[in-house]
N, C-alpha and C positions, 0 to 999 in steps of 0.2 A: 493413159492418164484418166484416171477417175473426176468425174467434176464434180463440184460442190453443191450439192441439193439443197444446201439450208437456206436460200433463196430464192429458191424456183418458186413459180407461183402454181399452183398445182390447179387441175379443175378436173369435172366430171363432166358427162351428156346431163343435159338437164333432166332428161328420161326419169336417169335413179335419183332427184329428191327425193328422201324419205329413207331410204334404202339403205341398209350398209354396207352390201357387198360389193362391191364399184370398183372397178377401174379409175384411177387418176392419169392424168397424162401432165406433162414440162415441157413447156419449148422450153430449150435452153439457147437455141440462137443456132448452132451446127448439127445439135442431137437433139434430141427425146427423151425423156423418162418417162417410164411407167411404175405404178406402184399397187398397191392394193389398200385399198380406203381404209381398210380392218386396222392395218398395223401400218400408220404412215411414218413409224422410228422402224421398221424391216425394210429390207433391200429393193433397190430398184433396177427394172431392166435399162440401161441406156441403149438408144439407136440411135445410128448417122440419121441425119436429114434424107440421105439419097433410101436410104432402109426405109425408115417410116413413107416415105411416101409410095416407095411401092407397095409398104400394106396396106394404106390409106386404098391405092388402087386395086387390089385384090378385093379387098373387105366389100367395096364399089360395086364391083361385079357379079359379087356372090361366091369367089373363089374361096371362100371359106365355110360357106354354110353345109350344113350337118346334113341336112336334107334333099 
């Protein structure tokens, strides 16, 4: 089941004020949304709760950096 975004309250890292290229994120309560600041009427990724927090925890550690 798809859930309804037109309520979500959306936000950024306060990092990218100014910025348009950003990430938005949605608690929705069980899942996640993510979106792309650019186009907030295009498509969003949703995750379970148990999902985002293990990328919360990756992200943490550095299990994602490039370098």
């Amino acid at each position: 089941m798809t859930p309804d975004l037109h309520r979500a309250q959306w936000r950024k890292a306060s990092a990218s004020v100014g910025f348009q290229n950003c990430v938005e994120v949605a608690d929705l309560g069980s899942a996640f949304a993510v979106r792309d600041s650019k186009n907030p009427q295009g498509p969003a990724l949703v995750f379970s709760a148990s999902a985002w927090a293990s990328f919360l925890e990756g992200a943490k550690k550095g299990t994602f950096n490039l370098r």
